[in-house]
C-alpha positions in Angstrom: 224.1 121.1 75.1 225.3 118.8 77.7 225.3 115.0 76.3 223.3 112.5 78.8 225.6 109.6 79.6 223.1 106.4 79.3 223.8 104.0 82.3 222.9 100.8 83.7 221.3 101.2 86.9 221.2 97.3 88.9 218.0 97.3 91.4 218.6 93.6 93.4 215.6 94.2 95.5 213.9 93.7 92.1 215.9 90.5 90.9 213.7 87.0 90.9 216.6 85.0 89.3 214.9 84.1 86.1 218.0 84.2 84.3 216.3 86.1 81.3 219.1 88.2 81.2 221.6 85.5 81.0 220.2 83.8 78.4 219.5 87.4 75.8 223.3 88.0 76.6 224.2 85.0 74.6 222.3 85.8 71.9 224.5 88.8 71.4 227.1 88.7 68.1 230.5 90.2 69.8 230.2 87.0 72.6 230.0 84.1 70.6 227.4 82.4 72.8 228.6 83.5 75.6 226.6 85.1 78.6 228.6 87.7 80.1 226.2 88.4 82.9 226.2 86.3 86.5 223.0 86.1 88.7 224.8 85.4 92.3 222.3 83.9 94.5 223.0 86.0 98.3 222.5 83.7 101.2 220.8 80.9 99.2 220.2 78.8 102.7 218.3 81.5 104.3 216.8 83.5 101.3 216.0 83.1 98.0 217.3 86.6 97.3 219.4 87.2 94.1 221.0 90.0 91.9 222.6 90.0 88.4 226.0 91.4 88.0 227.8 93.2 84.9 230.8 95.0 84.3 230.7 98.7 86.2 232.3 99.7 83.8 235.2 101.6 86.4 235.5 105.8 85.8 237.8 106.0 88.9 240.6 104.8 88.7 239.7 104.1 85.1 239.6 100.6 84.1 241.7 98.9 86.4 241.7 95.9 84.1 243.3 97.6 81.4 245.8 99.4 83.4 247.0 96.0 84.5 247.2 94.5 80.8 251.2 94.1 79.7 249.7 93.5 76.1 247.1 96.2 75.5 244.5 93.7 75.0 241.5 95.7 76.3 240.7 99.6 75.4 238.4 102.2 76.5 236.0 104.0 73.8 235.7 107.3 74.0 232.6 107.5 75.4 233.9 105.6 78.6 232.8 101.6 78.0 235.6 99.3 78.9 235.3 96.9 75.9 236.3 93.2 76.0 239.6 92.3 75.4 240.9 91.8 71.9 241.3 88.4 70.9 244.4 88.8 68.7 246.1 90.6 71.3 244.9 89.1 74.7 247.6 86.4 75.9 245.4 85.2 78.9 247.6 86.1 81.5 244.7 86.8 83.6 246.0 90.1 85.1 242.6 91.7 84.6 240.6 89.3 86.6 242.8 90.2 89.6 242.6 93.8 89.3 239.0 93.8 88.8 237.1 94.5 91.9 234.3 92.7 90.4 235.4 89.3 89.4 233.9 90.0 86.0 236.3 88.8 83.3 235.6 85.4 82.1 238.5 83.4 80.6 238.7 81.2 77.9 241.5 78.9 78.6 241.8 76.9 75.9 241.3 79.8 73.3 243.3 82.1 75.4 241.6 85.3 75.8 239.3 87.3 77.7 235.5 88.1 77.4 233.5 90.4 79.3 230.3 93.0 79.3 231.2 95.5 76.8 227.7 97.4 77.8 226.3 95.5 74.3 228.2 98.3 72.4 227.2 96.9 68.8 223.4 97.6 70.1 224.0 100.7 72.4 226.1 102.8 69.9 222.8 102.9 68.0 220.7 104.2 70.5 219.6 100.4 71.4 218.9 99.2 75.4 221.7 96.1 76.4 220.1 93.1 75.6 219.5 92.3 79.6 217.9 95.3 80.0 215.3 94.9 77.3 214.4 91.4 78.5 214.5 92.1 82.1 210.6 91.5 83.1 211.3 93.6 86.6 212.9 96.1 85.3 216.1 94.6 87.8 218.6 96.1 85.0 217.6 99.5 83.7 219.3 101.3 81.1 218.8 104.7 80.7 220.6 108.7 82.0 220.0 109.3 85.4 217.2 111.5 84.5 215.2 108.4 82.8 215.6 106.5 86.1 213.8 109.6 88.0 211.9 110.0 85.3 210.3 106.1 85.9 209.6 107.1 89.4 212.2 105.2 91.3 213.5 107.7 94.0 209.7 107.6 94.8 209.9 104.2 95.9 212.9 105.3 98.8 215.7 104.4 96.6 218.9 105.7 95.7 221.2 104.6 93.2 225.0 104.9 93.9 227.8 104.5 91.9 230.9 104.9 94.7 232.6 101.6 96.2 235.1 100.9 98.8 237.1 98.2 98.8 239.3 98.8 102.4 240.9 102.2 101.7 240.3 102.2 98.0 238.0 103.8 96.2 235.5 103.0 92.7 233.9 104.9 90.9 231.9 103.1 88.1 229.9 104.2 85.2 227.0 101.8 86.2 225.1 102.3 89.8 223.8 99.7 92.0 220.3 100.6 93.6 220.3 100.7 97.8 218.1 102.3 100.1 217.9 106.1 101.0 220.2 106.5 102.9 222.9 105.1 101.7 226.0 107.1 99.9 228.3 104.2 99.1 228.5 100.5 99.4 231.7 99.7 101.9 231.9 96.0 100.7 235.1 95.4 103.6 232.5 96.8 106.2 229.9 94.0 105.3 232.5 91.4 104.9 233.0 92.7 108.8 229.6 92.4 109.7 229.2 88.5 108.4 229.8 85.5 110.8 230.5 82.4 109.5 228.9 83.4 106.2 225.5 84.0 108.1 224.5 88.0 108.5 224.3 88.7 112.1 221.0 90.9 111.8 220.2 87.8 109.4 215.8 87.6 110.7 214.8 84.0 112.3 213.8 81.5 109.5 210.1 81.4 109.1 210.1 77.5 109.0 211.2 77.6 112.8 208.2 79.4 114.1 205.7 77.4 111.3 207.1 73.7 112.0 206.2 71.2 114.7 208.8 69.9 116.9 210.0 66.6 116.1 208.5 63.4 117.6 210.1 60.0 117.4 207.8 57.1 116.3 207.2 55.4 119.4 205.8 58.7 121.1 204.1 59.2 117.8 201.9 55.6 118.1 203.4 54.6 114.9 203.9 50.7 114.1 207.0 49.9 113.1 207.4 47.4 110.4 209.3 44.2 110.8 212.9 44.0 109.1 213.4 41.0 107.3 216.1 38.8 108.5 217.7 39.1 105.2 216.5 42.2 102.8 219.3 42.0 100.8 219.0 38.5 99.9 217.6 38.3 96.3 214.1 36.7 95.3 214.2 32.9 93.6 213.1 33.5 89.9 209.9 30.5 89.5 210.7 28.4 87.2 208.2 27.9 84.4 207.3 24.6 83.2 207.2 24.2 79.8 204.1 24.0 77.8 203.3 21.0 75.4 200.8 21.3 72.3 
């Protein structure tokens, strides 16, 4: 019998940026505190759009953030989840945040190591949901095999999860998928990074407070009385002075 690989399937279209998530990930024991997710907030002047981001957890090449560690600080189970680097080992050289496509190791500089998602694996090697997933109220993060995803009905609902990046000519391959649209097959993050303008999308829709606001009109077109300045605002008021009171 073929083992289902359990996966966490990120849906942004479904993100409200409560931060729920953020804050169940610091309750977990193996980060100390620590929230190892990020909610990145997409065009925050023009939408109020948002989507969480974990480790993916790379399959191809495998773990590029290990590959790149000169002290064999961070290991792979067996099962596939890139775990968090090892405290005793780690010397902070911060190798693995520039070899992760992600940006998703966060460094602590003054205790000199590494933390990042380990998929929860205390929780998860016990048949247990991440912690974000089971606190998610929009279902945002799923955890579950591909089958359980179907299963919930989302491929009904015109989306597809993928799981294939580019990055210019390279290529990822992560455990985790991100959820698009139909048709897509992969998510060329170089080609949208081509398609943006001044950090502005060029297909970006008109901003709905343009067509719903009045055009500006000065005071004096208005009819509105303008109040005299005094001569000297700034000039500070002369405290009375209070005659004493004899009994």
């Amino acid at each position: 019998m073929v083992k289902t690989v359990k996966r966490i399937f990120l849906d942004p279209s479904r993100c409200i940026g409560c931060r729920s998530c953020v804050a169940a990930c610091r309750e977990c024991d193996t980060h100390k505190g620590e929230s190892m997710i990020y909610i990145d907030y997409i065009e925050r002047s023009h939408t109020v759009a948002s989507s969480p981001t974990v480790c993916m957890h790379c399959e191809d090449p495998l773990a590029p953030c290990a590959q790149v560690c000169p002290a064999h600080a961070i290991l792979v189970s067996p099962d596939g989840v890139v775990q968090s680097a090892d405290e005793t080992r780690c010397i902070c050289c911060e190798n693995c945040g520039y070899a992760c496509p992600f940006g998703v190791p966060k460094f602590h500089i003054a205790q000199q190591y590494m933390q990042k998602c380990n998929l929860c694996y205390d929780r998860t090697v016990q048949g247990k949901g991440p912690m974000c997933a089971t606190v998610c109220p929009t279902q945002a993060i799923f955890y579950g095999a591909y089958e359980d995803w179907i299963a919930a009905g989302r491929a009904q609902q015109g989306a597809k999860p993928i799981n294939d990046f580019y990055f210019g000519q390279q290529r990822i391959h992560t455990r985790n998928y991100v959820v698009m649209t139909g048709q897509d097959e992969e998510l060329d993050l170089m080609a949208l990074v081509d398609e943006i303008s001044l950090g502005k999308r060029v297909e970006m829709p008109e901003v709905t407070a343009v067509r719903n606001a009045d055009t500006w009109v000065d005071a004096d077109s208005a009819g509105i009385p303008q109040r005299e300045v005094p001569s000297q605002p700034w000039t500070p008021r002369t405290v009375p002075v209070i005659e004493p009171v004899h009994v």
